[in-house]
VEXKE-495223 format. One record per atom (N, C-alpha, C, CB): residue in one letter; x, y, z. Coordinates in steps of 0.2 Angstrom, whole numbers, plus 5000, padded with zeros to 4 digits. Glycine has a CB too. Example, Ala and Ser with C-alpha at 12.3 -4.5 7.8 and 13.67 -1.06 7.14 Angstrom:
a506649725039 a506249785039 a506649845039 a505749785045 s506449895035 s506849955036 s506450005039 s507049975029 
This chain:
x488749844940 x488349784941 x488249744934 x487649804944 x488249684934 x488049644927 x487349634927 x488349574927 x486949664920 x486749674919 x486249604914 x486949734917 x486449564909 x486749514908 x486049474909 x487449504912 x485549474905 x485149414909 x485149324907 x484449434908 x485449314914 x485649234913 x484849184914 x486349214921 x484549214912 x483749184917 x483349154910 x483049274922 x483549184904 x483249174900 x483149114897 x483549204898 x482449074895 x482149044895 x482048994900 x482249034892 x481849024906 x482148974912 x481348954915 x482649014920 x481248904916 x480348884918 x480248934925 x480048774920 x480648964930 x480548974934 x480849044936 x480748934937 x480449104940 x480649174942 x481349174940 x480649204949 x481849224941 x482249234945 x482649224950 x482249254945 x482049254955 x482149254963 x482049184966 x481549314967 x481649154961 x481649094966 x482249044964 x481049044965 x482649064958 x483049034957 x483549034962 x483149054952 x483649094961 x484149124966 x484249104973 x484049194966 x483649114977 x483449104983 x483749024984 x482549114983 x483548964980 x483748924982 x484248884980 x483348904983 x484848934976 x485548934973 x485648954980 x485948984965 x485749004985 x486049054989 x485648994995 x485849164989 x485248984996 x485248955002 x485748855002 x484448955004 x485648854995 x486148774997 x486848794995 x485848684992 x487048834994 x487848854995 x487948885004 x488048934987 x487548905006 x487648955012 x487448905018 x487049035011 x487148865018 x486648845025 x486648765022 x485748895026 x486648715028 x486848635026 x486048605024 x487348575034 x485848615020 x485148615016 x485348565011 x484848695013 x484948485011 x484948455004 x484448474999 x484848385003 x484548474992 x484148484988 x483648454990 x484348464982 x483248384993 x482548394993 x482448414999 x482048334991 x482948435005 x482548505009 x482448545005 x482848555013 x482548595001 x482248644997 x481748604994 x482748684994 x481848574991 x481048544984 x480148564990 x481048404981 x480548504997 x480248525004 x479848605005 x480948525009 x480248645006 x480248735008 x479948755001 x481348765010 x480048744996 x479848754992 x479148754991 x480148734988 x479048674992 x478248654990 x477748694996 x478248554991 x478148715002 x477948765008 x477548825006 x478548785012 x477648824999 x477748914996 x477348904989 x478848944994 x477048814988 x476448804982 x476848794977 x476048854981 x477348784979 x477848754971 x478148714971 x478248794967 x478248654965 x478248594967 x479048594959 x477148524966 x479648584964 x480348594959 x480348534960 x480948634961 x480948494956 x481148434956 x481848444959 x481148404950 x481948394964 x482748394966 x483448434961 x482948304966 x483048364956 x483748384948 x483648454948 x483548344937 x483248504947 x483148544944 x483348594950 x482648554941 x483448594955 x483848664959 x484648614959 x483548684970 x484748564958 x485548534956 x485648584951 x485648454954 x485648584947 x485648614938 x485848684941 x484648614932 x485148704943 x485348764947 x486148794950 x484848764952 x486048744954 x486448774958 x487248754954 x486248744967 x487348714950 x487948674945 x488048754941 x487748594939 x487448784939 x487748824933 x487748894936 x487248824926 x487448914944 x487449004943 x488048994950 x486449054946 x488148944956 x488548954957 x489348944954 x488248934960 x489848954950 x490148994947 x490049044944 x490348974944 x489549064941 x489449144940 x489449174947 x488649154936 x489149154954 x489049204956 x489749204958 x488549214961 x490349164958 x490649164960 x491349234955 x490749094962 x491149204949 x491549264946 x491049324947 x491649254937 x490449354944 x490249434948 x490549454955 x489249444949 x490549414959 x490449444964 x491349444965 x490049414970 x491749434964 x492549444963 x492649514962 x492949404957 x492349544958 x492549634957 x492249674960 x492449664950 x491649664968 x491549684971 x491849674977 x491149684970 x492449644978 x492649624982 x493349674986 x492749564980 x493349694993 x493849734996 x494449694993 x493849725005 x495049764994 x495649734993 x496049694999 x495949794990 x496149644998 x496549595006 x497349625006 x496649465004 x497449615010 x498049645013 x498749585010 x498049645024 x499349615012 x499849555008 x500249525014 x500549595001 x499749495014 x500149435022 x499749375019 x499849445033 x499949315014 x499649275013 x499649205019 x499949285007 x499249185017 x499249095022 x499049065019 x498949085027 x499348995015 x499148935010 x499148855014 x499648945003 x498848825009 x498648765014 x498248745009 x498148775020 x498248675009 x497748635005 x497348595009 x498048585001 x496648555009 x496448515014 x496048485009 x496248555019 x495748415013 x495348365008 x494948375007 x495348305009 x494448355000 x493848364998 x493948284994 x493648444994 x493048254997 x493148174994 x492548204987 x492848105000 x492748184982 x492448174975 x492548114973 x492748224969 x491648084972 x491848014968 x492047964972 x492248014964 x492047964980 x492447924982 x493347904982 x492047874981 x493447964979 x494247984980 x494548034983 x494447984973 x494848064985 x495248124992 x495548154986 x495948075000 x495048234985 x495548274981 x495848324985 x495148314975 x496248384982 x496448444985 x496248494983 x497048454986 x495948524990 x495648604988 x496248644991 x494748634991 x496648684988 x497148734988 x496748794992 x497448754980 x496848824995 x496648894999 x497148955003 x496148865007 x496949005001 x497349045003 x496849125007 x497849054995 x496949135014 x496949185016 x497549225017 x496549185020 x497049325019 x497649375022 x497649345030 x497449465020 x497849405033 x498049365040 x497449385042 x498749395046 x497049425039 x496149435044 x495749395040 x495549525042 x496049325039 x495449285037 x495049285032 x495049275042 x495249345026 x494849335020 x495049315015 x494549385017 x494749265012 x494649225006 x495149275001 x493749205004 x495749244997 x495949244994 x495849224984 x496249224998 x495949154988 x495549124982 x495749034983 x495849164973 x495648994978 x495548934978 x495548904972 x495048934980 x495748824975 x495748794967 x495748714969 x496448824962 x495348684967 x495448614967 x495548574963 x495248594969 x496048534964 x496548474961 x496348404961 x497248464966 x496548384956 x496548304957 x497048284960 x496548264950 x497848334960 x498648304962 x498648354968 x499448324954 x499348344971 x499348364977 x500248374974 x498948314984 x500448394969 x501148404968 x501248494966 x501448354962 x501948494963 x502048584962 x501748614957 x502648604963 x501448564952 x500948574947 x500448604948 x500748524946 x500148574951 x499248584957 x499548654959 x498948504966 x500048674963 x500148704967 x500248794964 x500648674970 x500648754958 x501048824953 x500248854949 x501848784946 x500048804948 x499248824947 x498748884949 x498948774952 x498748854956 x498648894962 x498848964962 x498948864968 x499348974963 x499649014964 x499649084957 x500348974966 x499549054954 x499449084947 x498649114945 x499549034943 x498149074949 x497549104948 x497349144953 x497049074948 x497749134960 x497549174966 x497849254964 x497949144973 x498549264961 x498749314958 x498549374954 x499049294954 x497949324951 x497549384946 x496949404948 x497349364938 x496749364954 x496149374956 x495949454956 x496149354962 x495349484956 x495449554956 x495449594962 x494949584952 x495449574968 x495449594974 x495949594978 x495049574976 x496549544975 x497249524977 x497749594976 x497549454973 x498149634979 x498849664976 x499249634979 x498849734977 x499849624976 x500649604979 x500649604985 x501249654978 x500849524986 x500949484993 x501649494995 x500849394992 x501649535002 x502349555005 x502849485007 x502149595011 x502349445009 x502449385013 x501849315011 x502449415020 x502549265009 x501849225009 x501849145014 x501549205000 x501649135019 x501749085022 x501349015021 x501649105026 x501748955020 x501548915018 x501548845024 x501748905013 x501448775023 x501748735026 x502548715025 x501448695026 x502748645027 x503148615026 x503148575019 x503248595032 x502748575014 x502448545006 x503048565006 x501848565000 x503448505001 x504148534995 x503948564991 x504648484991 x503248554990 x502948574982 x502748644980 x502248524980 x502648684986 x502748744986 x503348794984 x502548754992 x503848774988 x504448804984 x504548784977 x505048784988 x504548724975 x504548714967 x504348764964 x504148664965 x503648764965 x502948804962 x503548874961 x502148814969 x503548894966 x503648984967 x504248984964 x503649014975 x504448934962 x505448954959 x505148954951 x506248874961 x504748894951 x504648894941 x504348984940 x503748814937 x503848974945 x503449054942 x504049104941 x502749104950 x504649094947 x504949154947 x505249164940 x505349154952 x505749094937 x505949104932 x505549094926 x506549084933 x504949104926 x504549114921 x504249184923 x504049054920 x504549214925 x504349294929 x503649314931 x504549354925 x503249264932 x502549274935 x502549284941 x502049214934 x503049284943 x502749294954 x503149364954 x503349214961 x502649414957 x503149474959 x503649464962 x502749524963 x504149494961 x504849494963 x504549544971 x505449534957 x505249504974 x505349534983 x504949494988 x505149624985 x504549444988 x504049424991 x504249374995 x503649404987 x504449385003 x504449335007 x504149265006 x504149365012 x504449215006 x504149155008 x504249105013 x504249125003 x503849095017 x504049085024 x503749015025 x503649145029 x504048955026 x503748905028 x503748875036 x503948865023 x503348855039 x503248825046 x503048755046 x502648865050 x503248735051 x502948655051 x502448635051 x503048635054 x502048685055 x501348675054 x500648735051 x501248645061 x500448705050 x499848705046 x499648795051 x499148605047 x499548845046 x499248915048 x498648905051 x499148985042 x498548935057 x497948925060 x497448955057 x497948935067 x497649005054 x496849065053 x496749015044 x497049225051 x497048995040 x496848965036 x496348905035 x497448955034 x496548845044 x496548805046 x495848805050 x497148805048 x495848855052 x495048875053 x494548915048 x495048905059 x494948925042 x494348955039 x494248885033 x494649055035 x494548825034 x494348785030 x493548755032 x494948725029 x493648755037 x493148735042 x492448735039 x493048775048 x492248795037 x491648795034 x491548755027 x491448855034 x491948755026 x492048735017 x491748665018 x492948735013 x492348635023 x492248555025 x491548535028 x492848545030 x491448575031 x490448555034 x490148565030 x489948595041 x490148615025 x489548635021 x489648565015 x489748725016 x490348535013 x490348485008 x490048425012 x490948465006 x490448425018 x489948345020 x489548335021 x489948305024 x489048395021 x488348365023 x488148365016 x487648405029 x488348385013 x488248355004 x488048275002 x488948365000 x488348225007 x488348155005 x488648134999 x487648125004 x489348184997 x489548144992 x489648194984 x489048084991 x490348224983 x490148264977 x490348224973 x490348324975 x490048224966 x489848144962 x490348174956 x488848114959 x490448204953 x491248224951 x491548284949 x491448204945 x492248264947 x492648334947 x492348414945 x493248314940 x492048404940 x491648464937 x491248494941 x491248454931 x490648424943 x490048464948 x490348484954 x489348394951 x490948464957 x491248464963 x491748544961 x491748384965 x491848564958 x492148624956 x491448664956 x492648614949 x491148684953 x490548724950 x490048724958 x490148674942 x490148664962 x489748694969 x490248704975 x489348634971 x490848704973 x491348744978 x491648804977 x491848704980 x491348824970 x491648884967 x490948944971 x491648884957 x490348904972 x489848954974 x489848934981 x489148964970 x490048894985 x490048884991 x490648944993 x490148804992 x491148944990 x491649004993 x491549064990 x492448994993 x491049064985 x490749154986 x490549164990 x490349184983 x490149124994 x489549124998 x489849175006 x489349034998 x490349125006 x490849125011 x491249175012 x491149075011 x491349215007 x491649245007 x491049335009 x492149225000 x490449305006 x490249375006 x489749385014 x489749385000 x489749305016 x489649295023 x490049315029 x489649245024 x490749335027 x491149355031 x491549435031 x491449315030 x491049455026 x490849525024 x491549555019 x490749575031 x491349535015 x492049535010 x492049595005 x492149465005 x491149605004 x491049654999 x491149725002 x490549654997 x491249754995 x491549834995 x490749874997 x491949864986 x490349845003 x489549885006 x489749905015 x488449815004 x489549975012 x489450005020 x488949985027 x489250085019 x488549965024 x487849925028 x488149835025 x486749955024 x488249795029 x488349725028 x487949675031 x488949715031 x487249705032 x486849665034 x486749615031 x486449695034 x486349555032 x485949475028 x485649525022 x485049425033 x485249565024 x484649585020 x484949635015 x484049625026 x485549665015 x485949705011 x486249655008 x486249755013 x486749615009 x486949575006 x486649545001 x487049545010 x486049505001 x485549474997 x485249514991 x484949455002 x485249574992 x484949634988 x485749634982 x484749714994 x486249634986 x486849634982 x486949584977 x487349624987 x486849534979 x486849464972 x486449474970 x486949394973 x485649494971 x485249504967 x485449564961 x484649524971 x485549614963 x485849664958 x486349654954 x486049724961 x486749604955 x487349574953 x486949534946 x487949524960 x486649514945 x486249474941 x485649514938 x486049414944 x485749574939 x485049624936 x484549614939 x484849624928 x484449574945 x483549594947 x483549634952 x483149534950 x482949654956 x483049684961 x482349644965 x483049754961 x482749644973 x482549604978 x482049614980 x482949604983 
């Protein structure tokens, strides 16, 4: 557990911090709902300031909580789907196993074998990934590209099925789903950076919602106790 205190000189607890980082990554809550729920509880936050919040810890929680994470099986499923930034249609790259767990993720301004080879290169090292037996994609040319440069730059494990279909993997296809409701009720991510840094904790979130961690009780209430500890407090 990271020990590590990120709280430090902060006008506000911890726990409250936290509390209302995990609920607007997890649940379709705007910032002044929470300022709202907050003021419920005698404390009067400013909008900006759980934004801030939630810009700078979600990625952290998203890196701690990566090395508590089960090991996914090697039946990969990839896919890109649209996320609007700025009033422009980016690509968030995604990859689950065949049981629907989050692999990992990455989003693009391009939608070529660039972006892709990208992809493919951070999902690799992820710490909860081992050697993909098989990896299925769509019909994208830019995928084969991708996976031929890695190969002869010897990044891609050798022997690895690549299996394209014409259409789009269903279990990937529904696991974008949430990603995509949790952003639109956002009204708009305003750019590249903020829009990376709140979908980096939107798919921790999601991932530990769908019981990803290495805990024998997977309850809400254990769960919550889990990212608390992950950050040195207790719940």
């Amino acid at each position: 557990m990271e020990k590590q205190n990120s709280f430090k000189w902060k006008h506000y607890q911890p726990g409250i911090i936290m509390l209302n980082v995990r609920w607007y990554l997890r649940y379709n809550l705007s910032f002044r709902d929470l300022v709202e729920m907050m003021e419920e509880r005698g404390l009067s936050i400013a909008h900006t300031t759980i934004m801030r919040w939630v810009h700078q810890y979600g990625p952290e929680l998203d890196e701690r909580v990566r090395r508590h994470l089960k090991i996914i099986n090697d039946s990969w499923r990839v896919d890109e789907t649209y996320i609007k930034v700025k009033r422009q249609w980016m690509y968030l790259y995604r990859a689950v196993d065949s049981e629907g767990n989050t692999i990992d993720f990455h989003l693009s301004k391009t939608r070529d074998h660039r972006a892709a080879k990208r992809f493919f290169k951070k999902a690799l090292w992820s710490f909860h990934v081992s050697k993909p037996r098989v990896i299925t994609v769509d019909k994208n040319l830019a995928y084969p590209i991708a996976i031929e440069e890695l190969n002869k730059e010897k990044k891609m494990p050798v022997g690895i099925q690549i299996r394209q279909v014409k259409y789009p993997n269903n279990i990937v296809e529904q696991d974008h789903r949430f990603i995509k409701k949790r952003v639109r009720s956002m009204l708009g991510l305003k750019s590249f950076r903020t829009a990376t840094s709140i979908i980096s904790g939107i798919e921790a979130m999601h991932m530990i919602k769908k019981g990803q961690l290495v805990l024998q009780d997977k309850s809400v209430r254990n769960q919550m106790k889990f990212i608390y500890q992950l950050f040195g407090m207790v719940a």
